[in-house]
C-alpha positions in Angstrom: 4.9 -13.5 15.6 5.0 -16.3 12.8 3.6 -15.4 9.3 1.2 -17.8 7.5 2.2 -17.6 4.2 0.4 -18.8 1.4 0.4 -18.5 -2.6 -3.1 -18.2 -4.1 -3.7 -18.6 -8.0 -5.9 -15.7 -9.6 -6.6 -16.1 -13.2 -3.4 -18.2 -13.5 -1.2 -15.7 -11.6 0.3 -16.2 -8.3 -0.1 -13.6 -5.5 1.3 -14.3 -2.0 -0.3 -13.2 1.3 1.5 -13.4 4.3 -0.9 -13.2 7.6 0.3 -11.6 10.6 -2.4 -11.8 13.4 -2.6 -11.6 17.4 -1.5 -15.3 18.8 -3.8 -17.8 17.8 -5.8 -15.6 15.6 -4.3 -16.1 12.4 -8.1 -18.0 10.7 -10.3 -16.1 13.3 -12.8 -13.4 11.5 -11.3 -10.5 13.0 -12.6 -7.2 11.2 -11.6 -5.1 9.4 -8.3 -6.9 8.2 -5.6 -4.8 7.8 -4.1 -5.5 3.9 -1.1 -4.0 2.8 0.2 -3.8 -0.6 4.1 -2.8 -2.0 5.1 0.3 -4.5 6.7 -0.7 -8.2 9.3 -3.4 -7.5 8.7 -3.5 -3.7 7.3 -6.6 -2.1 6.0 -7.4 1.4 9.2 -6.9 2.9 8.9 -3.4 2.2 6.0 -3.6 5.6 8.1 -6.0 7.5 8.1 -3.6 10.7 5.1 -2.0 10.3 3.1 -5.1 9.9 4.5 -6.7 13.0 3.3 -3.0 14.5 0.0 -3.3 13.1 -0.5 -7.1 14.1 -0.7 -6.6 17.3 -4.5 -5.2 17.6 -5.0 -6.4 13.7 -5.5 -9.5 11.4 -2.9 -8.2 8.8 -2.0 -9.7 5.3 0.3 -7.8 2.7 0.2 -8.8 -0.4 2.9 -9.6 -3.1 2.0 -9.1 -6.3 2.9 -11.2 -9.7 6.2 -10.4 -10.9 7.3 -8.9 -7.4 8.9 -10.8 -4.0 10.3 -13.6 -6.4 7.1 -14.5 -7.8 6.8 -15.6 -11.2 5.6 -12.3 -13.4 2.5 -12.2 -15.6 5.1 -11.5 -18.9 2.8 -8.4 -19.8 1.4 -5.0 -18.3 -1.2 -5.1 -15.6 -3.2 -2.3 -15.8 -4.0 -0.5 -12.4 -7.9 -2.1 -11.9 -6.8 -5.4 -12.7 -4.2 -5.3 -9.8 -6.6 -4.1 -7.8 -8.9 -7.1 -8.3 -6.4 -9.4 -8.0 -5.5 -8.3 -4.5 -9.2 -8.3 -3.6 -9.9 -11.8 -5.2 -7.0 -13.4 -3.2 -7.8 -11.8 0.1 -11.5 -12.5 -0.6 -10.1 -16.3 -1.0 -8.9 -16.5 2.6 -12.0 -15.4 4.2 -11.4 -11.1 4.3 -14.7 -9.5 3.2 -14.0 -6.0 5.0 -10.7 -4.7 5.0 -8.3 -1.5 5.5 -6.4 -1.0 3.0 -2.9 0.1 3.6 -0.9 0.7 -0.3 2.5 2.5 -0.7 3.6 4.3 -3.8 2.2 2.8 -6.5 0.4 0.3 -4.1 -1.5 3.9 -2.9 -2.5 3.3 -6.4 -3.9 -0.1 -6.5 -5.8 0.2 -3.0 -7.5 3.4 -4.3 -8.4 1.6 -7.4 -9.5 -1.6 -5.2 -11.9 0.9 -2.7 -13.4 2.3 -6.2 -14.3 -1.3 -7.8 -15.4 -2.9 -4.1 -16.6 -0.3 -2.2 -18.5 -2.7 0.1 -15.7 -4.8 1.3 -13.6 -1.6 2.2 -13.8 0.4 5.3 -11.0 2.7 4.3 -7.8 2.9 2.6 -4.5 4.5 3.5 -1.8 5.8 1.4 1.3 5.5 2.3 3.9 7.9 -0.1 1.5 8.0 -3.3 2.6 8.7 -6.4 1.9 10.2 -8.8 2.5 13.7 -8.4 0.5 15.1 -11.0 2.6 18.7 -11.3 5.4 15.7 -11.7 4.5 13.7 -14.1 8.0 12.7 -16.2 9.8 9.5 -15.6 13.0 11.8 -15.2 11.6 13.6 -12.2 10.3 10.5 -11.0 14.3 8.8 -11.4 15.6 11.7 -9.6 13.5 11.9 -6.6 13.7 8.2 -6.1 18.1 8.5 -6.5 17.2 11.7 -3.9 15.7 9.4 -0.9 17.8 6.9 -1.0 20.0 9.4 1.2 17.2 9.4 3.6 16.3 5.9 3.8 17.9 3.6 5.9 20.3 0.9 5.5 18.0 -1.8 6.0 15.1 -0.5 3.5 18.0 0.5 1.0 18.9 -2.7 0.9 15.7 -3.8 0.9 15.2 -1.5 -2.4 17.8 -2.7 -4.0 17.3 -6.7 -3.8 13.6 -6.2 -4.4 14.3 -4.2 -7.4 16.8 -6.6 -8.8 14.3 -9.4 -8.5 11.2 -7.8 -10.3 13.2 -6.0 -13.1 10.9 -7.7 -15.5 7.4 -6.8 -14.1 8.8 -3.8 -13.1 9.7 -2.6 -16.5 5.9 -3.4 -17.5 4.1 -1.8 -14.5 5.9 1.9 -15.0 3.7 3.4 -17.8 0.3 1.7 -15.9 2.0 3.6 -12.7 2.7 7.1 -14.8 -0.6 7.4 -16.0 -3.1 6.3 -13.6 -5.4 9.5 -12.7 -4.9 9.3 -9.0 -5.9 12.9 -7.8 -9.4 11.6 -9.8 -9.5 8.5 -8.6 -8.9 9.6 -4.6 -12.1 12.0 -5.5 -14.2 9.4 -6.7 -13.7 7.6 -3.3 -16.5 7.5 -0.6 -15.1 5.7 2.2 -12.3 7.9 4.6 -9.0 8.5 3.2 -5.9 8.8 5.0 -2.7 10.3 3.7 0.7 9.7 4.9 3.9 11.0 4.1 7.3 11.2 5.6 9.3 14.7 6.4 11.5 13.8 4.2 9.7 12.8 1.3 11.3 13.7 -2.4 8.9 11.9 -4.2 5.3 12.2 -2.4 5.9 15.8 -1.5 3.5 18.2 1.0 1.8 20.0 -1.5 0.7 16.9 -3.5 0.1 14.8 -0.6 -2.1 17.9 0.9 -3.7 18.2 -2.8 -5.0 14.4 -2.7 -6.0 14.8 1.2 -8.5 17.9 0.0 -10.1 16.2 -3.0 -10.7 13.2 -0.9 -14.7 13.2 0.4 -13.3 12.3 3.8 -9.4 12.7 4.2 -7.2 13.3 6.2 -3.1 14.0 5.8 -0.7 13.0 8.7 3.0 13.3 8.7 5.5 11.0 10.1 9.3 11.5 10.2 11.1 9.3 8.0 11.4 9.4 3.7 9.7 7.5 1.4 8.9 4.4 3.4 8.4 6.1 6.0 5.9 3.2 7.6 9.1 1.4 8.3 11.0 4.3 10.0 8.6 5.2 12.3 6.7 1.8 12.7 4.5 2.2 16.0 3.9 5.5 15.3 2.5 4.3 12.0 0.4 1.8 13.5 -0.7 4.4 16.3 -1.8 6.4 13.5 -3.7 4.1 11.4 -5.6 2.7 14.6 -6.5 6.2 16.0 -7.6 7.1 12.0 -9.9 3.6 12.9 -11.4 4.6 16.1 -12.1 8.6 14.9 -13.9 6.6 11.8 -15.7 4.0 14.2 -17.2 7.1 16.6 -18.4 9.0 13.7 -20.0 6.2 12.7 -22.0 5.8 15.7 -23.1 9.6 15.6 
């Protein structure tokens, strides 16, 4: 499958979107479009299998934000709502007016925050690892659980991690105190549309009790486990995709009831 990949200007900062589609169906309006957005100094590569998983049933686009993926930074903090705009302005730009929203780590953040601000362009969101925990709230604990999974991470994503994180020290540096602070047990209550929670086995940073925490506050959740760490969409890639299009059809038939 070939990626369209575009760079869209949104209040004079550059977000990429790479589209991943069934052949030929790349501009076609095929709902809901699966969006996909990276944790703190991750970029699309971090749903390079999982989107080619996904892309086969879905219109898919994941979304690099300013400052990440070698784009240029916005040289200050974004606060958590105004990534989430941006992400929905840029998709909204290429035609995607109901969307599922896929967001790892901190992007578990962003697509809560987007679901909140534009609830009537989102069918659901998925969060993929969230952060953060809040019984573990300190940087410190934060460092160490991250220097934890990269033991159970792969070579691939490790390396992944790494060149990603070089790239986007910058933004990076700026996005950490938004990322610490945003309410997100709060924010995944406030949410009215179905909320799906995903965490790896192995997991040292979105852990079973928090992940079950946010799955409980949630209006409609649900909490699935996959084996894998951290990223865990890109160990277990099918079975991610398998997971997020039987989450789909449960949320389609209880619809029609």
């Amino acid at each position: 499958m070939r990626a369209l990949v575009e760079t869209v200007s949104v209040d004079g900062m550059p977000v990429r979107l790479r589209t991943i589609a069934p052949a030929g169906r790349r501009h076609d309006a095929l709902e809901p479009t699966v969006v996909l957005v990276h944790g703190i100094g991750m970029s699309h590569r971090s749903f390079g299998r999982s989107q080619i998983a996904l892309a086969r049933e879905h219109r898919t686009i994941t979304v690099d934000l300013p400052g990440f993926g070698g784009l240029p930074g916005a040289g200050r903090r974004l606060e958590i709502p105004e990534l989430a705009d941006l992400v929905m302005r840029a998709v909204r730009s290429r035609g995607v007016h109901e969307s599922i929203l896929v967001g790892q780590s901190m992007g578990a953040q962003v697509v809560v925050e987007a679901a909140i601000r534009h609830p009537e362009e989102v069918d659901s969101v998925v969060l993929v690892g969230p952060v953060i925990d809040d019984h573990r709230r300190t940087l410190l604990q934060q460092a160490l659980s991250l220097g934890v999974d990269g033991f159970f991470e792969t070579a691939r994503m490790n390396a992944v991690l790494v060149t990603d994180y070089l790239r986007s020290l910058r933004q990076y540096r700026w996005q950490l105190r938004p990322m610490m602070r945003y309410p997100m047990r709060e924010a995944v209550g406030r949410l009215r549309v179905p909320v799906l929670v995903v965490r790896g086995h192995r997991d040292p940073i979105a852990r079973s009790a928090w992940t079950a925490r946010l799955a409980q506050v949630a209006e409609r959740g649900a909490l699935a486990e996959l084996r894998g760490a951290h990223h865990v969409q890109e160990h277990e890639p099918g079975a991610f995709a398998e997971l997020v299009d039987e989450f789909r059809r449960m949320q389609a038939l209880e619809a029609t009831r």
